[in-house]
N, C-alpha and C positions, 0 to 999 in steps of 0.2 A: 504494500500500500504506500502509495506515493503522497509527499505532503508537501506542497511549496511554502518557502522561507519564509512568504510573509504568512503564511495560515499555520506553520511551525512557531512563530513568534507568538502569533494571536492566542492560539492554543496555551503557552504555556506563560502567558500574563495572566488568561480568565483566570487558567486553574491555580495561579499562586493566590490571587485575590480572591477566589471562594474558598480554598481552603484555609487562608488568612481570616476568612469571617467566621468560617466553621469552626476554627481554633479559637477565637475572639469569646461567639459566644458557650461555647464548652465550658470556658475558662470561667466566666460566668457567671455560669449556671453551679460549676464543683465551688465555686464560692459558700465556703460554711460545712463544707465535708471534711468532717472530724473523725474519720475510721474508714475502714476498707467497708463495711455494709452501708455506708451513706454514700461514700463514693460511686459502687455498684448503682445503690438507688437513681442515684442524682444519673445518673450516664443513661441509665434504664430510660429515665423522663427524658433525656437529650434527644434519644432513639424514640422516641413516641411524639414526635412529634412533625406531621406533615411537610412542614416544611425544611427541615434539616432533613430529612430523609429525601428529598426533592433536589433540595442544594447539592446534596452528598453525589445525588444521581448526575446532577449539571460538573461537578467538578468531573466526577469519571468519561463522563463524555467527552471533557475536554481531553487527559491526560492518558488513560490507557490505550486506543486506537495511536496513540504518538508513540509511546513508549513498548507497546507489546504489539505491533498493528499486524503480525505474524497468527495471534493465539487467537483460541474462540471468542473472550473477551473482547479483542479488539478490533473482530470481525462486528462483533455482536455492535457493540456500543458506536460505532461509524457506520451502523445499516442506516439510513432514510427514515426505515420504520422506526427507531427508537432513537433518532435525534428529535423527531420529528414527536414523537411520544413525549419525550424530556420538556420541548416548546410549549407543548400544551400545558404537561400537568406547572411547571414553572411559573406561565401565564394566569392561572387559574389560582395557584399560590399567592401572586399579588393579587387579583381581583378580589380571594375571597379576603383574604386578611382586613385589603383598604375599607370594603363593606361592611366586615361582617368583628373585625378588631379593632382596627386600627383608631378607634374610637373611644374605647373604654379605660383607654390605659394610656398614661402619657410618659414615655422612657425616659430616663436624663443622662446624660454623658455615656459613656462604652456602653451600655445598653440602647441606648438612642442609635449609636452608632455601627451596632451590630443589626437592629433591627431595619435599620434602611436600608443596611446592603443587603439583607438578607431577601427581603420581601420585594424590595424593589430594584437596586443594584446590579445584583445578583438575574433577574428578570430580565431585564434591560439591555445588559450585555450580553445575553442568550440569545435573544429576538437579534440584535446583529451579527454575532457569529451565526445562527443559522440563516440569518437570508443573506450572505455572502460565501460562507461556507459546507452548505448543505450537500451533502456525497449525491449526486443524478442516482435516481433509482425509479421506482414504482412504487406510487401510496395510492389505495383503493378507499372510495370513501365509506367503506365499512369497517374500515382501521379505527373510525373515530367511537366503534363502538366496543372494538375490541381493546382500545386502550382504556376503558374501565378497569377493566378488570385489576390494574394497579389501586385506584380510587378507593374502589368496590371493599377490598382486600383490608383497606387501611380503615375503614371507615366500622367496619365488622370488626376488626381488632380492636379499634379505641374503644371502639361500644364495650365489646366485652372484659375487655382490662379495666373499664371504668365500671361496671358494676362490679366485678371482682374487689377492687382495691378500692372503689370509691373516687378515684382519680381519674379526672375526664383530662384529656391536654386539651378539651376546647370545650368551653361551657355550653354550646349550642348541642352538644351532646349529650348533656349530663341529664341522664332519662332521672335525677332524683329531683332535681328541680325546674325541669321544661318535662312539660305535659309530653305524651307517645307521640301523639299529631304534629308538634309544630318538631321535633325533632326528624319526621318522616318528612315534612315539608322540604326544612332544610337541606336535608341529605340529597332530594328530589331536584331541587334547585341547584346544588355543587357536582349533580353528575350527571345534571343539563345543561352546566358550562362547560363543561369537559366536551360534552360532545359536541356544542356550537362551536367552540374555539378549533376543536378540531377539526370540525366540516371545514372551518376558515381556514385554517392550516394548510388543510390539503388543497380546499382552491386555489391557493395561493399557490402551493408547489407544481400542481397541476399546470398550473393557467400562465405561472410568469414563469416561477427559478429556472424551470423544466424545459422554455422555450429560449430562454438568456442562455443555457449553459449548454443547447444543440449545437 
């Protein structure tokens, strides 16, 4: 797999700078971990949480297809399909936050500044690495239904760790204090922007990258 020097460059500034944020708010979060079971803990809620699991996905895409562009990984992670998968759920990361958080909580300093680049940042510079650097392939616009299934997966987990443990990573979930209904609402709504952004995705890929890069 072939990579030009400036898309070799571009590649490996995203991924120093999302994994510079991903380290940022790690660091964070272990803020106040006084023993190896709180640390555990604290990493547990790091990892439960949407959006770091989404960032973590945007970092790999940029660095492993560089680094490994031989192995299954790096076949995987340079397919069309799942850069193209990463834009979405990315995209969908900022919209839901800016709606649905980005409101209720006002961050101040390295949490301020973890959080912009994470939700938004981080978003941003995705959306131009992939419409300048998107690998030519084929996306059917049933991919946009198939790339649930990451949403899907996440959204079934929180549920069920959050009645487990009582801990939701997003209140819009917490079946203890939102009614079954407007939790079904929401869910309905977060993985019916999945799929409009993806229909757009793919017409986009479709209709312009596709016809720029014949």
């Amino acid at each position: 797999m072939y990579f030009p020097a400036k898309e070799k460059i571009v590649r490996i500034v995203l991924f120093i700078f999302s994994l510079f944020t991903l380290i940022l708010q790690y660091g964070i979060m272990l803020q106040g971990a006084d023993g190896f079971e709180t640390f555990i803990s604290k990493t547990i809620t790091f990892l439960s949480y949407m959006t770091i699991l989404t960032n973590i996905l945007v970092a790999l895409v940029y660095i492993v297809p560089l680094v490994m562009p031989a192995t299954k990984p790096g076949k995987f992670l340079s397919n069309p399909f799942v850069q193209t998968a990463t834009l979405v759920y990315i995209i969908v990361v900022c919209i839901g936050y800016h709606i649905l958080l980005s409101k209720i909580w006002s961050p101040q300093g390295l949490q301020k500044a973890a959080d912009i680049s994470l939700h938004y940042l981080v978003p941003v510079f995705y959306i131009f690495f992939w419409l300048f650097f998107v690998q030519k392939g084929t996306l059917k616009y049933t991919f946009a239904f198939t790339w649930l299934l990451y949403p899907a997966a996440y959204l079934i987990y929180a549920i069920i760790r959050g009645s487990i443990t009582g801990i939701y990573s997003y209140y819009f979930l917490d079946l203890q204090k939102n009614e079954l209904q407007h939790v079904i609402t929401i869910i309905t709504a977060l993985l019916s922007a999945y799929i409009i952004v993806g229909l757009v995705a793919i017409f986009i890929y479709r209709k312009i990258l596709m016809r720029l890069k014949a």
